[in-house]
Residue, then its C-alpha position, 0 to 999 in steps of 0.5 A: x557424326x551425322x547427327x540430323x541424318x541418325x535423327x531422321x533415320x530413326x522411324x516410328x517403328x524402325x531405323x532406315x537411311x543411306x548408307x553411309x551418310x545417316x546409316x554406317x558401321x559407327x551408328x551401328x557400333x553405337x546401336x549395340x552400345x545403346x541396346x546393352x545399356x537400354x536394356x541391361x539384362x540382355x545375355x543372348x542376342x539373335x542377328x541377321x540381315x538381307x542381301x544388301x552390299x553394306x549389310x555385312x558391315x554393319x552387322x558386324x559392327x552391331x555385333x562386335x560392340x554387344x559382344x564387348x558387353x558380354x552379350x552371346x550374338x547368335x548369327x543366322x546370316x541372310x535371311x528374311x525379316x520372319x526368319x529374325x521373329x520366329x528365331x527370337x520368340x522360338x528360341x528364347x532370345x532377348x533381343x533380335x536384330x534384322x538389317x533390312x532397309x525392306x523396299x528401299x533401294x539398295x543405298x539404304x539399309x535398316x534396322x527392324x529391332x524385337x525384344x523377347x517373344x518377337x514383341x516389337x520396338x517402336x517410337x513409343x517402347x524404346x527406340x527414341x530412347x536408343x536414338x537419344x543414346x546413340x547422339x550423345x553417346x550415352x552407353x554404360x561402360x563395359x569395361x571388365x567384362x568377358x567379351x561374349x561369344x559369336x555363333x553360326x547358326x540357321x534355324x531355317x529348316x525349323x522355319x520351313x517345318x512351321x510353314x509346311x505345318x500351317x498348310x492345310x489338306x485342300x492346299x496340300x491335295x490340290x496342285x497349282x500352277x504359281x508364277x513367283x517373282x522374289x525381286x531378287x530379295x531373301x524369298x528366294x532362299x526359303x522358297x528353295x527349301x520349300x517348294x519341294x515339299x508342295x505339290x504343283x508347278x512353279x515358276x519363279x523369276x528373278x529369283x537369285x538374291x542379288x543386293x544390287x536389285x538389277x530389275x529394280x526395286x523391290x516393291x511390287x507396290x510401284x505400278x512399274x514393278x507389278x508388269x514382270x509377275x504379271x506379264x509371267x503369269x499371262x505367259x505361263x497360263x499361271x493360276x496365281x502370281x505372287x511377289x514379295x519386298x526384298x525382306x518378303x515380310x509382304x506377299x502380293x498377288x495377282x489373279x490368273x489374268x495378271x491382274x494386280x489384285x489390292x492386298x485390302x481385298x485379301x485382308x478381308x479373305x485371310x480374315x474370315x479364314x482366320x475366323x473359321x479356325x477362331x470363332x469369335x476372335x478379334x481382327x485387327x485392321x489399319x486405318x487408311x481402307x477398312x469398310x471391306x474388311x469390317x463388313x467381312x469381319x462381322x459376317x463371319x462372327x469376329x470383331x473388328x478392331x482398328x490399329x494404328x499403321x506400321x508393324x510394330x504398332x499392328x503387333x502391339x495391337x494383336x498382343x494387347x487384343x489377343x486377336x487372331x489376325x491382323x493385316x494392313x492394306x499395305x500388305x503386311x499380314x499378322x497372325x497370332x499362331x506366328x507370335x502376333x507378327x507378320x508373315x510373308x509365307x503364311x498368307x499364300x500357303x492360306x490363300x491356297x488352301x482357301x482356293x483349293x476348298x472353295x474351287x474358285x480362282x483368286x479373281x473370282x473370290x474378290x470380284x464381288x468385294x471390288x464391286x462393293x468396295x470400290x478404292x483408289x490404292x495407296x498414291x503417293x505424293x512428295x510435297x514440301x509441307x505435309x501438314x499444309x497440305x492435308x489442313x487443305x484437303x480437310x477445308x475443302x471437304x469439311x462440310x460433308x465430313x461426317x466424321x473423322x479422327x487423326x489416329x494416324x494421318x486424317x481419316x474422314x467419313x463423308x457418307x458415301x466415301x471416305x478418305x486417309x491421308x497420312x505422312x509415310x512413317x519410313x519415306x519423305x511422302x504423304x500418302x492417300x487412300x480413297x474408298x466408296x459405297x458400290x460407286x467406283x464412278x464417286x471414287x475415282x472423282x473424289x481421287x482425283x478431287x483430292x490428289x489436285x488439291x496435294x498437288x499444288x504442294x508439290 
């Protein structure tokens, strides 16, 4: 047993590692063992995975083993990450379990775990307890007890409804021209089901779920894997392009130009929606950019309160607030009408419907905000001591800090800019997020400013 490897594949808000060395069917057998004995009223447990080659393999092994505790395992094969939320909260599980690495490459794999009502399990509700378990094979014996039984079953037509539901009349009305790109990952099978009951023409490319990821990774978040939707776009004179991670709990959009548009603008459109719909209600933003959304938050009457990064600590957030939203920079979207999670599908539909009643294109909707709010996108940086690092970056700029907190990472207001630089909670990475007052000259200085200082830790 790798006992370093479970260690570090045990995140935050999730477990993600290579398969086999930190993640395997053993690791998998001792997680169902160490879920039945953390949590020992668990009778009904609902599992899926995405289209990784090793997902089988280890779902079997995490079913086999909560079975022998007499836990009834109700499969729903492949699926996407909200497919395993919305079953689980719908449907009155105990647990549900979802093998996705997300947008890691095809030799990891992971585990996203929800309890009840699709309220999430992270570093600080039980997941180091699972990991503690699983290292020294802490698990109640199940000795005597029937083994529980496996069920074959899809709540996928039921999961459509909800969405096509959620769509307004605008939307509904107004046909559109969309370029979609799945990256090969799980969007492709809902997005079979579910485009037939939308009006509009669309255009969807590597579209056939294929674990391998034969056009590379899934994560539009790359700059080298934006180019096929955007390239898509331009040739079919598309209104919107749209591409999802390889579990789509993430939705990415491009204007009718191609253009790449950062998901903080839109966080800022979906909230104000969310506001129309709930005067008054709580907005839930991260740390890293989130002067844009503030200001659109206040406008419209809401109130803006700040998370901290990662799905499961967003989601606890929304519950403990009772917000209406939430979203991340990173492109996770939550919404209290979806049991406070996060939803690759839901975002889209409501952009549309927002397009369709305002008659203005997505490029048209953000420009005024990119003006305002000038920011450098999240950058990425491998270095060898995190922490060296952001204690320089924090000597250098100490003087015109005006405020800062660690929240997560460390978040300075220097007037006007400000800057987030926090270690990755899922990657060996240290990420930083720049954003200005109207002065994209001012932002792209301090960028740079900054990024040479965290290079020298590479």
């Amino acid at each position: 047993m790798n006992i370093e490897g479970i260690r570090s594949s045990f995140k935050a808000y999730d477990i993600r590692g290579k398969v086999p060395d930190e993640l395997n069917a053993d690791v998998c057998s001792r997680l169902g063992k160490a879920l039945a004995s953390e949590f020992p009223g668990t009778r009904r447990v609902v599992i899926g995975r995405d289209v990784r080659p090793s997902g089988l393999e280890l779902q079997q092994a995490l079913s086999d083993a909560l079975r022998d505790y007499g836990i009834e395992v109700t499969d729903i094969g492949v699926c996407g990450t909200e497919e395993i939320y919305f079953a689980t909260a719908r449907h009155g599980f105990d647990l549900g379990i979802m093998l996705t690495a997300s947008h890691n490459p095809s030799e990891y794999n992971g585990i996203k775990l929800v309890k009840s009502g699709a309220v999430p399990i992270s570093g600080d509700s039980g997941l180091f307890a699972l990991r503690d378990r699983v290292i020294n094979s802490d698990f109640a014996p199940a000795s005597g007890i029937s083994r529980g039984e496996l069920v074959q079953q899809s709540f996928r037509d039921e999961y459509i409804r909800f969405m096509l539901d959620s769509c307004g009349p605008s939307m509904r009305a107004k046909p559109f021209k969309i370029v979609m790109n799945p990256g090969n990952g799980c969007a492709g099978y809902v997005l079979e089901q579910l485009l037939p009951h939308l009006p509009g023409e669309f255009v969807i490319i590597q579209g056939e779920p294929d674990g391998s990821f034969p056009n590379g990774i899934p994560n539009p978040l790359l700059p080298e894997r934006r180019e096929d939707t955007a390239k898509a776009v331009r040739e079919h004179k598309a209104d919107l392009g749209l591409a999802w991670d390889g579990d789509f709990d993430r939705c990415f959009f491009y204007d009718a130009d191609g253009n790449f548009v950062e998901s903080y603008y839109l966080l800022g459109l979906l909230a104000q929606d969310a506001l129309r719909r709930h005067p008054g209600g709580k907005i839930i933003h991260d740390t890293r950019l989130f002067w844009n959304t503030v200001e659109l938050v206040n406008e419209a009457g809401g109130i803006p309160v700040q998370g901290k990064t990662g799905h499961a600590f967003m989601k606890e957030r929304m519950r403990r607030e009772d917000a209406v939203y939430g979203g991340e920079m990173s492109a996770h979207h939550y919404f209290r009408d979806f049991y406070y999670c996060d939803s690759g599908m839901l975002p889209w539909l409501s952009l549309l419907e927002i397009i369709a009643s305002s008659g203005k294109g997505l490029a048209e909707l953000v420009e005024a905000r990119v003006r305002a709010y000038p920011c450098s996108g999240e950058i990425n940086f491998k270095v060898t001591d995190a922490e060296a690092a952001r204690q320089a970056v924090f000597e250098r700029f100490a003087p015109v800090i005006r405020q800062k907190d660690y929240v997560d990472g460390l978040s300075a207001d220097c007037g006007e800019w400000r800057f987030n630089l926090r270690s990755s909670n899922t990657e060996p990475l240290l990420r930083l997020n720049v954003e200005s007052r109207g002065n994209k000259a001012l932002m792209l200085e301090k960028t740079e400013e900054i990024s040479e200082i965290i290079r020298k830790f590479s």
